[in-house]
KEKE-3310 file (N, C-alpha, C; in steps of 0.2 Angstrom, whole numbers, plus 5000, padded with zeros to 4 digits):
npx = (5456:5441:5438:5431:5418:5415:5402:5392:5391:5397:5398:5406:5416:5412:5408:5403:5390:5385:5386:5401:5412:5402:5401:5390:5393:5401:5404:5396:5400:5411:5406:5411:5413:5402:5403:5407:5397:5401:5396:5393:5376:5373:5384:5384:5376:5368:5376:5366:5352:5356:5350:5353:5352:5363:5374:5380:5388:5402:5414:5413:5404:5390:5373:5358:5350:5355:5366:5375:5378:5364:5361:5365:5376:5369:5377:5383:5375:5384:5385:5378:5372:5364:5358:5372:5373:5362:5365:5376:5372:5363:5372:5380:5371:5371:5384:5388:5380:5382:5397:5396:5388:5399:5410:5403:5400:5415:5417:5427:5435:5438:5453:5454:5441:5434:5439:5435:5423:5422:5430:5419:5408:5413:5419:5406:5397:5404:5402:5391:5387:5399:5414:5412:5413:5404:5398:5410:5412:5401:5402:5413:5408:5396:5405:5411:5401:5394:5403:5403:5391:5391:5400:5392:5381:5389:5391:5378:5377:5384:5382:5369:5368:5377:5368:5357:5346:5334:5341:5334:5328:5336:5342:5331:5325:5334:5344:5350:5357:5367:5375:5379:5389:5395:5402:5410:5420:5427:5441:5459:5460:5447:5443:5453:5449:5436:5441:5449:5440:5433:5447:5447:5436:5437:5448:5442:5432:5440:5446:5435:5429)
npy = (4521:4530:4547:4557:4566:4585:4593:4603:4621:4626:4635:4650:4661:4673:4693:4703:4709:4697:4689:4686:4672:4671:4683:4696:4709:4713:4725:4732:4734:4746:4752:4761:4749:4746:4750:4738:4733:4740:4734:4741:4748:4763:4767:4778:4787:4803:4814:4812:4824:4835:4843:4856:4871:4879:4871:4866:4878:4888:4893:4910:4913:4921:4926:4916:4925:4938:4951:4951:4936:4926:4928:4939:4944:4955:4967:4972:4982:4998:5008:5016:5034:5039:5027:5021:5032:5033:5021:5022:5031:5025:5011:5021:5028:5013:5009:5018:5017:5006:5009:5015:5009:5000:5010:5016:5004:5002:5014:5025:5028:5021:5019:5012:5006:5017:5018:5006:5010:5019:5013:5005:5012:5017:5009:4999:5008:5013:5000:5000:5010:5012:5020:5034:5050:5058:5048:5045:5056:5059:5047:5051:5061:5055:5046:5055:5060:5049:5042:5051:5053:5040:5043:5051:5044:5035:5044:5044:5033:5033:5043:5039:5029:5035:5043:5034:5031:5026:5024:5029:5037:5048:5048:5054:5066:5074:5077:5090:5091:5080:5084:5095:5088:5082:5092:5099:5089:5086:5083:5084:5071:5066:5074:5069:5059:5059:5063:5051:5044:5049:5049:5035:5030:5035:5027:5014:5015:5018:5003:4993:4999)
npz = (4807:4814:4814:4826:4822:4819:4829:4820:4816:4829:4846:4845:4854:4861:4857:4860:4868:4872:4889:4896:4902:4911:4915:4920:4920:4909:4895:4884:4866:4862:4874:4889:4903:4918:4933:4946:4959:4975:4986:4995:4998:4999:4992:4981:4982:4989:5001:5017:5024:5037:5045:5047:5041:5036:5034:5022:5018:5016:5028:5034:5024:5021:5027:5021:5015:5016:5025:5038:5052:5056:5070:5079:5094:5106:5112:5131:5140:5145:5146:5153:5161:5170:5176:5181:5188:5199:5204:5212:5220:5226:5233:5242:5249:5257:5260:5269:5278:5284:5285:5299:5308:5313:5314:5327:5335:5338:5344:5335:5320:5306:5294:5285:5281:5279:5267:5260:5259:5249:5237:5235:5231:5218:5211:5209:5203:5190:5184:5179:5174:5166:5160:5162:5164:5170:5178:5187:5192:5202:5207:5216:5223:5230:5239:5246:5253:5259:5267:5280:5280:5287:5299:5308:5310:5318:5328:5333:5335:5350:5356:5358:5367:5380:5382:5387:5377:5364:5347:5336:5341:5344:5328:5326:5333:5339:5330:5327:5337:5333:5323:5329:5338:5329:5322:5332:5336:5326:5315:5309:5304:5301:5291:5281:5282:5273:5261:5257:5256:5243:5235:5233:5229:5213:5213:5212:5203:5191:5189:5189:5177)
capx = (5451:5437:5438:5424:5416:5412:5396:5389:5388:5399:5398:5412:5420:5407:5415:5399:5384:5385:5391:5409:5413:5397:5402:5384:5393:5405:5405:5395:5404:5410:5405:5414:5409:5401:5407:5406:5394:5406:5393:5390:5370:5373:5388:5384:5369:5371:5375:5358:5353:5356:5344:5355:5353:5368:5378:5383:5389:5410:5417:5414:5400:5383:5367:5357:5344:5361:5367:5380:5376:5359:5359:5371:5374:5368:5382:5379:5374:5387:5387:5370:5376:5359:5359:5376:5375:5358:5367:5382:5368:5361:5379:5385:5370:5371:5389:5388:5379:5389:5403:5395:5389:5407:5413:5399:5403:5421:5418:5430:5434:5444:5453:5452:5435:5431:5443:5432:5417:5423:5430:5412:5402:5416:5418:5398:5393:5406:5401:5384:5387:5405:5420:5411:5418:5400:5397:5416:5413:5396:5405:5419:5404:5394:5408:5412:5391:5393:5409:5401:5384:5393:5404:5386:5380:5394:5390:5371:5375:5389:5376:5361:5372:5378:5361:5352:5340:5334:5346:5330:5325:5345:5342:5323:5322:5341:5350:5354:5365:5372:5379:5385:5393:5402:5406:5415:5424:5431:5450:5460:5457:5439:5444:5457:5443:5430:5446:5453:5432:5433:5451:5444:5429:5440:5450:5437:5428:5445:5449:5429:5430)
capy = (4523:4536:4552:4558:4573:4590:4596:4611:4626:4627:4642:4653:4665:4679:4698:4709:4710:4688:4687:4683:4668:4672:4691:4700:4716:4713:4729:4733:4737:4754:4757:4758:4745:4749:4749:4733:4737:4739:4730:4748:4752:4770:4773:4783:4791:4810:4815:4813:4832:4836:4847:4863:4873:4881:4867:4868:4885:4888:4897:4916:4914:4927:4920:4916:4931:4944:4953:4945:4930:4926:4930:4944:4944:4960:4967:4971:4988:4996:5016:5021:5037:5041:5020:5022:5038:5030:5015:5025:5035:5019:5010:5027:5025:5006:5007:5023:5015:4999:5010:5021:5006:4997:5013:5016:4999:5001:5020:5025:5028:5015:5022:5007:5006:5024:5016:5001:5014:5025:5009:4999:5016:5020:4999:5000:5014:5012:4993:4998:5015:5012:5026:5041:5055:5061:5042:5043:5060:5057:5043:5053:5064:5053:5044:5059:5059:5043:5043:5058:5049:5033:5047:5052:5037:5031:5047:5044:5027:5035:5048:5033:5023:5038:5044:5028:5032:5023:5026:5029:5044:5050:5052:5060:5070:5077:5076:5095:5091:5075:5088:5100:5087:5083:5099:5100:5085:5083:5086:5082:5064:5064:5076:5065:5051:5062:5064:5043:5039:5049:5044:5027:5029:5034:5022:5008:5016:5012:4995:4990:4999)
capz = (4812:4810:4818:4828:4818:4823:4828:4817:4819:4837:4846:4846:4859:4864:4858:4865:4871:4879:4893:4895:4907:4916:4919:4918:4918:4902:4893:4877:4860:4863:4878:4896:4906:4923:4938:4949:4963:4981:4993:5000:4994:5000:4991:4977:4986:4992:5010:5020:5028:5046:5050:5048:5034:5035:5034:5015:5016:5019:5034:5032:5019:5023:5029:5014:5014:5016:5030:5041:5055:5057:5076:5080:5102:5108:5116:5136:5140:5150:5145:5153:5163:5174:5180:5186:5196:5204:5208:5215:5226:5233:5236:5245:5258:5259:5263:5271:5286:5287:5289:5305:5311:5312:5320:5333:5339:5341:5344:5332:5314:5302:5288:5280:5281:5272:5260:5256:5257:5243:5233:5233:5227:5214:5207:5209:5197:5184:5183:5176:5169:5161:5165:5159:5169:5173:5183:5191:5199:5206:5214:5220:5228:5235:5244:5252:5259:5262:5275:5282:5285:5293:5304:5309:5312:5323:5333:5335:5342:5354:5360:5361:5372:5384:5385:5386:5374:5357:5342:5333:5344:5342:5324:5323:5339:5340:5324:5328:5342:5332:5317:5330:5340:5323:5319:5337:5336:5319:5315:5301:5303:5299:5282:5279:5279:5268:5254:5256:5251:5235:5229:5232:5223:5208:5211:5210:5195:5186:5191:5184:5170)
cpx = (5447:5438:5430:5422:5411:5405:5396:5388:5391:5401:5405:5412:5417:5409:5410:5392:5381:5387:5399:5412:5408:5397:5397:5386:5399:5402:5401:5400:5404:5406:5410:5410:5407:5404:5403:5400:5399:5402:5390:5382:5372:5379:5388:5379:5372:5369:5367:5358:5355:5353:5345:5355:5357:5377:5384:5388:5397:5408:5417:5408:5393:5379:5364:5350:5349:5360:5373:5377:5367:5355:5363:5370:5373:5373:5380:5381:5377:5390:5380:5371:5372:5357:5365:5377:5369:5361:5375:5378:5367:5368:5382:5382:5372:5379:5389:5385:5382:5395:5399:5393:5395:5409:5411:5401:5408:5422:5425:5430:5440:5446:5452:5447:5428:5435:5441:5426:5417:5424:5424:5409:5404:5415:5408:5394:5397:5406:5395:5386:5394:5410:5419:5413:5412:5397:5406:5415:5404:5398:5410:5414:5400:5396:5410:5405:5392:5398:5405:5393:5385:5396:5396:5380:5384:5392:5383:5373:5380:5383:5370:5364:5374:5373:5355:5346:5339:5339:5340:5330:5330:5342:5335:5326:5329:5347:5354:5359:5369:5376:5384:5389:5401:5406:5413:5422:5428:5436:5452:5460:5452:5440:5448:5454:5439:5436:5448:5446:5433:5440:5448:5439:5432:5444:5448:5433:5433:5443:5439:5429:5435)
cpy = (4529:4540:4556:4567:4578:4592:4603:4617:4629:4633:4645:4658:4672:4685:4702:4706:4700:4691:4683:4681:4670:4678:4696:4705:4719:4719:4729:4734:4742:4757:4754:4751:4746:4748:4743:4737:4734:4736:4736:4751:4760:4773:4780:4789:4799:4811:4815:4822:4829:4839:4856:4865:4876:4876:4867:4873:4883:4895:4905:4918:4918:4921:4922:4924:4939:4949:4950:4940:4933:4929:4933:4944:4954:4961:4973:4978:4993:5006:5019:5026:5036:5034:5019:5026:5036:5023:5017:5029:5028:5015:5014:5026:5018:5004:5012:5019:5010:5002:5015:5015:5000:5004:5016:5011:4999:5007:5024:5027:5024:5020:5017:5006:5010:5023:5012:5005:5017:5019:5004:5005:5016:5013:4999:5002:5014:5003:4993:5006:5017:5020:5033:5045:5058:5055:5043:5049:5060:5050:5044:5056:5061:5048:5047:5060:5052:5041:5050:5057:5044:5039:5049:5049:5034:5037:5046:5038:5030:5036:5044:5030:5028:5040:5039:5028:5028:5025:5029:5038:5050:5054:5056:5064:5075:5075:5082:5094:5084:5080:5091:5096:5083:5086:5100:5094:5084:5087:5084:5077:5063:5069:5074:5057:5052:5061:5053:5041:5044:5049:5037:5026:5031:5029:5014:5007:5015:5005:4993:4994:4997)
cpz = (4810:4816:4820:4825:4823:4824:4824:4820:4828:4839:4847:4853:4861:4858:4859:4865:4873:4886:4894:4900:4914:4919:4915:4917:4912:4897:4887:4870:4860:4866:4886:4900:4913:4927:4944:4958:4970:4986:4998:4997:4994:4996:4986:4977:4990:4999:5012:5024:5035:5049:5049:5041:5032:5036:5029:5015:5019:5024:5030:5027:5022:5023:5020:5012:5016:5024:5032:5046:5057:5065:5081:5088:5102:5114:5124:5137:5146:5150:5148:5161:5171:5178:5186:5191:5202:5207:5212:5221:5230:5236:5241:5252:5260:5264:5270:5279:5291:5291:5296:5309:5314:5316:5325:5335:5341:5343:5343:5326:5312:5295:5286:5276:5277:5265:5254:5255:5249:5237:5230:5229:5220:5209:5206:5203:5192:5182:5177:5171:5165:5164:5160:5164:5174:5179:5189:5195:5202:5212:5219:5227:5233:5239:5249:5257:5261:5270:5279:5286:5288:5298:5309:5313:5320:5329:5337:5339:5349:5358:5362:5369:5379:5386:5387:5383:5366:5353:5338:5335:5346:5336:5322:5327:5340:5337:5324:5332:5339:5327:5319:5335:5336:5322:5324:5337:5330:5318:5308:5300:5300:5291:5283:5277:5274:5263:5253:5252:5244:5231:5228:5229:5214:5205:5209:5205:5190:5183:5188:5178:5165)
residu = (UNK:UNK:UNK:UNK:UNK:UNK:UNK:UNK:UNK:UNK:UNK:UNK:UNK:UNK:UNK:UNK:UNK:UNK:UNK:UNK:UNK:UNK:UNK:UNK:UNK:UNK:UNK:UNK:UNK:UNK:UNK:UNK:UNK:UNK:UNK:UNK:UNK:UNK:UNK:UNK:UNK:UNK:UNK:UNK:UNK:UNK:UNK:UNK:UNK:UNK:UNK:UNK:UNK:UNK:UNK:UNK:UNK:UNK:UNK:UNK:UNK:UNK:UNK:UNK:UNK:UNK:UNK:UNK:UNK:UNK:UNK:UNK:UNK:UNK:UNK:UNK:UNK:UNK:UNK:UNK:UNK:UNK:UNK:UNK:UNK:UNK:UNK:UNK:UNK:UNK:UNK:UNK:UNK:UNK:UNK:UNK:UNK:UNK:UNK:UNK:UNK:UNK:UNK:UNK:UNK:UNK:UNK:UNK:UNK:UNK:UNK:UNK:UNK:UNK:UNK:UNK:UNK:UNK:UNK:UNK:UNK:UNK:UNK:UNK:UNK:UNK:UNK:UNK:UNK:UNK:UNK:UNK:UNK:UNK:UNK:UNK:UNK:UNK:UNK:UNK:UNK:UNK:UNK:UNK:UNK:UNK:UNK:UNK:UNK:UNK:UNK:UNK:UNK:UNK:UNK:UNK:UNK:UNK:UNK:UNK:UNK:UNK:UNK:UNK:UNK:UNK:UNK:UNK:UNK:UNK:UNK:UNK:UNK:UNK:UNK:UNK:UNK:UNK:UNK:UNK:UNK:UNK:UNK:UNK:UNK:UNK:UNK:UNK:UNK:UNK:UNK:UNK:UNK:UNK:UNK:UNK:UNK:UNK:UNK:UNK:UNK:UNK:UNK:UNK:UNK:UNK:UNK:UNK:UNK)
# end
């Protein structure tokens, strides 16, 4: 029988640079072979920015032009003496007439009341001008003028009301007879109310600062 004879020349078995069972990424002669691609286009691509330039930088690192944080908070101003004693002056009347209006109506005096008087001037002006000593004793002062112009107050309406005549024309036209009819009636209640307005005005410039 004849034996079927070989073709010439038959290719052999690749060992570089063929491809090897159709594997286009088979490796050169000394060298690695690359890496297969994972389906991800983006993978080997660097992070996209964000927008923030300070992104990169670790926790603690300075801005890049030196200093420290780029936008330091301005911290809130709270030691300005001459702000707090004008805002201790205006609190003193504002209360000051609340309370005389409150005890003309009930014709009377509230401790309470010279209590809250003294606590708003005193909480007030160490709010804005911090617990300097020169802002808590102008508070202490002007709670004692404050109880002292409501007591005042409370009188003028007393005297409008007995007199029938405006409260207005009370305190233009006969504030002398309102003063001296303080003077006559005041005991140690009424300084006992000028003293309760300036602890309390201390004791409100604390408790805010």
């Amino acid at each position: 029988m004849s034996q079927p004879v070989q073709p010439p020349n038959q290719p052999q078995q690749p060992f570089g640079g063929q491809p090897v069972d159709g594997n286009p990424y088979a490796g050169q002669p000394g060298q690695p072979a690359p890496a297969a691609p994972t389906g991800n286009p983006y993978g080997q691509q660097p992070p996209a920015p964000t927008g923030n330039p300070f992104a990169g930088q670790q926790p603690g690192q300075g801005a890049p032009f030196g200093g420290g944080a780029p936008f330091a908070p301005v911290p809130p101003a709270r030691n300005n003496v001459l702000l707090g004693v004008l805002v201790a002056l205006g609190a003193a009347v504002v209360a000051g007439i609340l309370y005389g209006v409150i005890a003309g109506s009930i014709e009377r005096e509230v401790g309470y009341a010279a209590v809250g008087v003294g606590f708003l001037v005193g909480f007030a002006s160490s709010k804005i001008g911090g617990s300097n000593p020169a802002v808590i004793g102008a508070a202490a002062v002007f709670s004692i003028g404050a109880v002292y112009l409501g007591q005042l107050v409370g009188i003028s309406m007393v005297l409008a009301d007995l007199a029938q005549i405006p409260f207005s024309e009370v305190i233009g036209d006969h504030f002398g007879t309102v003063t001296e009819a303080w003077s006559q009636e005041a005991d140690f209640m009424t300084y006992l109310f000028l003293a309760l307005g300036a602890i309390a005005a201390v004791g409100g410039a604390k408790k805010a600062g």
